[in-house]
C-alpha positions in Angstrom: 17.0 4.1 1.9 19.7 1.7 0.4 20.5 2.4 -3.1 20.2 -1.1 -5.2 21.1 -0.2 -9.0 20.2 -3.3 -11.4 22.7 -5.1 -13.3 22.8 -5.1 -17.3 21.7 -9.1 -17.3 18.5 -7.5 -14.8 17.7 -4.8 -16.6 17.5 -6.8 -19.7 15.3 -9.3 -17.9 13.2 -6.9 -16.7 13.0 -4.9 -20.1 11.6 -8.2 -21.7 9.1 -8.9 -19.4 7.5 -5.3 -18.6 7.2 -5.7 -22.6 6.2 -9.2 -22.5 2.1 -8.7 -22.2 1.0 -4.8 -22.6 -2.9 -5.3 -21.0 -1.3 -7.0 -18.0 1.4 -4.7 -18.0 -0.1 -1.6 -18.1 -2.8 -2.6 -15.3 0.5 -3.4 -12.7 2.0 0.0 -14.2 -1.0 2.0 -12.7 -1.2 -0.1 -9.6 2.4 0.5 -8.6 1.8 4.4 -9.4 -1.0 4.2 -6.9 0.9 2.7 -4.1 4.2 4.2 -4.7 3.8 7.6 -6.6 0.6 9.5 -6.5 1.0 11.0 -3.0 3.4 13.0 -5.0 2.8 13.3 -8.7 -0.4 13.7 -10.6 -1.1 12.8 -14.0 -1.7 16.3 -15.2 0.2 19.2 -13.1 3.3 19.8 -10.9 2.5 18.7 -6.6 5.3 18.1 -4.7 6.9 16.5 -7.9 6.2 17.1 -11.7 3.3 15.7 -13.3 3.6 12.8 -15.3 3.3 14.0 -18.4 6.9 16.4 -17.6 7.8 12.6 -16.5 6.6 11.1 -20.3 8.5 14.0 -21.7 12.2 13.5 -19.4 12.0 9.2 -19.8 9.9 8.1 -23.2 12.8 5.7 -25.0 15.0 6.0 -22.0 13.6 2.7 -19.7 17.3 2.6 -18.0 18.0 6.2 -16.9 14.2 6.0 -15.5 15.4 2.8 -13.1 18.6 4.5 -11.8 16.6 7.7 -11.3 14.0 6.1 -8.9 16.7 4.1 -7.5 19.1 6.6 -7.1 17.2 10.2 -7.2 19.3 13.3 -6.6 18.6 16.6 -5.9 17.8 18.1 -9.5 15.5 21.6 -9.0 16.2 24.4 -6.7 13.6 25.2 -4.3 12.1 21.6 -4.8 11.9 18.5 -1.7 13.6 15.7 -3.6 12.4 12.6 -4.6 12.7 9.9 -1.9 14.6 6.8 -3.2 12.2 3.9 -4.7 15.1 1.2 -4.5 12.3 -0.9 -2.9 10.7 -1.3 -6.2 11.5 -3.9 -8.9 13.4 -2.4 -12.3 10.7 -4.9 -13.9 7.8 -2.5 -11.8 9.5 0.0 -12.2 9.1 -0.5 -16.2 5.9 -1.3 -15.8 4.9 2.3 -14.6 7.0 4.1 -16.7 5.2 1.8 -19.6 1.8 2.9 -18.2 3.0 6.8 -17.7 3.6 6.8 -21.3 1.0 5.3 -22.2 -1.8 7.7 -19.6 0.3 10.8 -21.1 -0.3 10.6 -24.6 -1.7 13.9 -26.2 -2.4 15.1 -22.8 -1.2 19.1 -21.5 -0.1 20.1 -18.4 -2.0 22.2 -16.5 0.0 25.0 -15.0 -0.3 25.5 -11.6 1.1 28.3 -8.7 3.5 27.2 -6.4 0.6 27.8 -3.2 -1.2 25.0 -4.6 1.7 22.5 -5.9 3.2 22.0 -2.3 0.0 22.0 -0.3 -0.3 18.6 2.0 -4.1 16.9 1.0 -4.7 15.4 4.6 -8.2 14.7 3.1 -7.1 12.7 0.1 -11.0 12.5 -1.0 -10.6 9.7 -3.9 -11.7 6.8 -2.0 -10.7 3.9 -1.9 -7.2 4.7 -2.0 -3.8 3.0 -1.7 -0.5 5.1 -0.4 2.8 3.8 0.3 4.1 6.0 2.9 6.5 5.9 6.2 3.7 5.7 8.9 3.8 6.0 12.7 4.3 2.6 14.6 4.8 0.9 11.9 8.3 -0.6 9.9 9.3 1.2 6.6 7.5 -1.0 4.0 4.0 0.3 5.4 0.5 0.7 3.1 -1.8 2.9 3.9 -5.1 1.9 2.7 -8.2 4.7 2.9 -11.2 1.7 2.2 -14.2 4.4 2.5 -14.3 8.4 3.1 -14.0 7.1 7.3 -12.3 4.2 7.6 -8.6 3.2 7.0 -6.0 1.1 8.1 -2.3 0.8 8.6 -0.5 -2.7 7.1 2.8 -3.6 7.8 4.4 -5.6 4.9 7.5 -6.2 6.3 5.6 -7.8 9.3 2.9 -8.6 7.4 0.2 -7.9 9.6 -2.2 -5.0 10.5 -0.6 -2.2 12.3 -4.2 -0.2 13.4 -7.3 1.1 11.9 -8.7 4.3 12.3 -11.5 6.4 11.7 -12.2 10.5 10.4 -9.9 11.6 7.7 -6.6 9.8 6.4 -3.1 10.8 6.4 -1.6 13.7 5.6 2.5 13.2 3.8 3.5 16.3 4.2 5.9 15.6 7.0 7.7 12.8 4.7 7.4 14.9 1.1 9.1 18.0 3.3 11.9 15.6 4.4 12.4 13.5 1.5 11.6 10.6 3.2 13.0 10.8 6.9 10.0 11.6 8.2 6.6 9.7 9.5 3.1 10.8 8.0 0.4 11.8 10.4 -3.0 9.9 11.2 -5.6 12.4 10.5 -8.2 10.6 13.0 -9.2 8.4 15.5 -6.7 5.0 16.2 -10.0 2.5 17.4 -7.3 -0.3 17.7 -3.9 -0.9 17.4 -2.8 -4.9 16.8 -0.2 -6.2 19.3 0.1 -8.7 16.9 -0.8 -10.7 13.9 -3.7 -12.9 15.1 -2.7 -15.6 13.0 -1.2 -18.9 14.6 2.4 -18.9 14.2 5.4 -19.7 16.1 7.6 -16.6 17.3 10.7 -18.1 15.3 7.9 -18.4 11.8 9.4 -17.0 8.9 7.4 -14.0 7.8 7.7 -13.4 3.9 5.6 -10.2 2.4 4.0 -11.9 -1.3 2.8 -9.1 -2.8 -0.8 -8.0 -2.9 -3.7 -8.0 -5.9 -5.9 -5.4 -6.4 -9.8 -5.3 -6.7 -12.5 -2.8 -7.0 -9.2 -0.6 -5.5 -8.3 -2.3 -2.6 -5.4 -5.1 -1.8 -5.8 -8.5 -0.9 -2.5 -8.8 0.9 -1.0 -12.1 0.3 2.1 -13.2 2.5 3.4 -16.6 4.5 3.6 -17.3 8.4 6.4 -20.1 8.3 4.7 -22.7 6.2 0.9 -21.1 6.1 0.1 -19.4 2.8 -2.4 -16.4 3.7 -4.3 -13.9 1.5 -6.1 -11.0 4.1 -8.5 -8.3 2.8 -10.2 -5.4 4.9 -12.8 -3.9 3.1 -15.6 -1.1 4.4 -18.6 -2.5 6.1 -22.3 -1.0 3.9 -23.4 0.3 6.9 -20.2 2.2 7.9 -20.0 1.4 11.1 -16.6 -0.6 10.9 -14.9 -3.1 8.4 -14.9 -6.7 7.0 -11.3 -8.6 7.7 -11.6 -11.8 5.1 -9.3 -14.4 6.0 -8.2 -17.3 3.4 -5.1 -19.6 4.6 -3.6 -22.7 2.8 -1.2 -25.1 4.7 -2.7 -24.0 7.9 -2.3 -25.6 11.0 -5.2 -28.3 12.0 -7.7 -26.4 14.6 -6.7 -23.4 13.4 -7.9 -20.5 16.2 -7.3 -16.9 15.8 -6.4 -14.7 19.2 -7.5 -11.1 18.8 -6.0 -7.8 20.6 -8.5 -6.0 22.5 -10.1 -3.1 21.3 -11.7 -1.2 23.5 -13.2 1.2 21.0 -14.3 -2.2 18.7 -16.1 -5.3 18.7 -15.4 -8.2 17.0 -18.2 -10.7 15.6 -18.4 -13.7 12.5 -21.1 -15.6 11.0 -18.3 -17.9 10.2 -17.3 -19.2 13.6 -17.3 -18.2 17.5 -15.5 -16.4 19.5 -14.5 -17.5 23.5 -13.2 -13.7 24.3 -10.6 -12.7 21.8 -10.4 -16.1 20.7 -12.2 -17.1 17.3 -12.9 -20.8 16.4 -13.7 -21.1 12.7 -16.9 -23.5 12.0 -17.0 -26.7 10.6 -15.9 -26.5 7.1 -14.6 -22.4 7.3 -11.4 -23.3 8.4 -10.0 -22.0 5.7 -11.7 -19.0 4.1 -13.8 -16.7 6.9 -14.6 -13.5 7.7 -13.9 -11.4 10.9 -16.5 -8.3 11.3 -15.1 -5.3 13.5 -17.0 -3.0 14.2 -17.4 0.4 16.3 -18.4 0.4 20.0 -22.0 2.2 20.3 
């Protein structure tokens, strides 16, 4: 990954506002952990990096040596996979984890654990729902993984900002990208049901795609992102039944007669009580043009 080290005027900017609001603060702090460090530290013993209380202990008071690390992470232990470069991630978020690190750590002991256990790759992952920011197959390097339910999960491109695929069984296993320190591609520990050619979204092929970030809600995103001038917020959550998953669409500055065009799934089926569908083509109803929902579900 490129290296970007912050400037003295951004890391000053960013110091004042990870300190600005401490609820809101630490809330982001724990989100960012999810997505972009729990696949390799846990709160309260070494995995494939130290815990984060050994983190608490190395960084509390030292918010700029804690930025260049991520940013710029070197080989520091013998006979340990180094850390992968987070130079994708914000000084400000970056703050804003360390902040909630501290904060998580306080009083807390590490539990001391033998080296069999502290490298072992968790294809399972069994804390559902579940976040990861990982290099996946098919996909470009700013990928999510998302684990909605103990079966079903889904690949999302943010660079793209679309769906990659969505499978079903178990999740990922990062084993392959902890072992290379990054140059590496997780696995898919299950069954691909569909792979999206594209976004379904109307959009010209010269649209400016811009990645907006996501919020997070009963632990899983709503991504949020623009197609040239279309604002759109997408959220894939587990049907009750388990038999496949809700996509909820809701676009602002879209297009008049807004359709969708789906890619074919042989292994799914698509449905809405929010429109109808001609094929692979969905026509929102009368007044759902811009907030519905897209039901996708498994193939008896």
């Amino acid at each position: 990954m490129p290296h970007a080290l912050c400037s003295p005027f951004t890391l000053v900017s960013a110091l004042a506002l990870a300190l600005a609001a401490p609820a809101v603060r630490g809330q982001q702090g724990q989100q960012l952990y999810q997505v972009n460090c729990a696949s390799c530290h846990l709160p309260d013993r070494a995995n494939v990096g130290p815990s984060l209380i050994e983190v608490a202990k190395l960084y509390r008071g030292k918010p700029k040596e804690f930025v260049a690390w991520c940013h710029d992470p070197q080989q520091k232990r013998k006979g340990v996979i180094q850390m992968p470069s987070m130079a994708h991630v914000a000084p400000a978020q970056l703050l804003q984890v360390l902040a909630w690190i501290v904060e998580s750590t306080a009083g807390k002991e590490e539990v001391q654990v033998k080296n069999a256990d502290r490298f072992r790759a968790s294809p399972s992952m069994r804390r559902r729902p579940l976040v990861q920011r990982i290099f996946m197959p098919e996909a470009g390097p700013a990928a999510i993984a998302v684990a909605t339910s103990n079966e079903w999960h889904y690949c999302f491109d943010a660079g793209q900002c679309r769906l990659r695929y969505v499978w079903k069984g178990d999740f990922i296993d990062g084993w392959p990208v902890w072992r290379a320190n990054g140059n590496a591609l997780a696995k898919v520990v299950g069954d691909v049901l569909l792979r999206e050619a594209r976004s379904p979204l109307p959009a010209d092929a010269g649209a400016k795609r811009r990645f907006l970030g996501y919020r997070m809600k009963d632990g899983l995103p709503t991504f949020r992102y623009r197609l040239g001038e279309m604002r759109v917020e997408e959220r894939i959550t587990p049907l009750l039944d388990g038999w496949g998953l809700e996509r909820r669409f809701v676009l602002a500055d879209a297009p008049a007669g807004v359709q969708l065009t789906m890619t074919a799934a042989p292994k799914m089926i698509y449905t809405s009580d929010d429109g109808s569908f001609d094929g692979l083509v969905f026509t929102p109803s009368k007044g759902k043009e811009r907030a519905f929902t897209i039901v996708m579900e498994e193939k008896e």
